[in-house]
Steps between C-alpha positions, in 0.01 A plus 500: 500500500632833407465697830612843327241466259259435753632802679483718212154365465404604818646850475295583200181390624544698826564804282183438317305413846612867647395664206125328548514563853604870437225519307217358671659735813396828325165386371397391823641873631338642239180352603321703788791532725234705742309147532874287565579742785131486678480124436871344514734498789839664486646148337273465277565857360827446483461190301293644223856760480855328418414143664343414200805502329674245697223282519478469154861484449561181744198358367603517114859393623372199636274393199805602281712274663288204501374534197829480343601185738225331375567549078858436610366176666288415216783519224732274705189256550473492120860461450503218733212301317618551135793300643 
């Protein structure tokens, strides 16, 4: 298994993940903030700010990852059965 691949996998997905969770941060900002601060505790405000990035980051990371582990998996699998 090529680990830096995997790696490299992972590091591009994360990118991707932040820029989602970036996203989704200022549309949920955008969306009534009067209504988040009457309704939401101090965490939860804070969430809907920069958390979002990190959550989406670690999340895309980890499918990144594993998705590449797994079509790295599968190709060996097939290598080992044309055998």
């Amino acid at each position: 298994m090529n680990f830096k691949l995997v790696f490299a996998s992972g590091i591009i997905s994360s990118l991707i993940g932040a820029m989602i969770g970036y996203g989704v941060g200022q549309i949920a900002l955008t969306r009534n903030i009067s209504q988040i601060r009457s309704i939401h505790s101090t965490y939860y405000q804070n969430l809907y700010g920069r958390n979002f990035i990190w959550i989406g980051a670690g999340a895309f990371l980890v499918m990144g990852m594993g998705q590449e582990c797994l079509r790295q998996l599968k190709q060996e699998q097939d290598q080992n059965h044309e055998r």
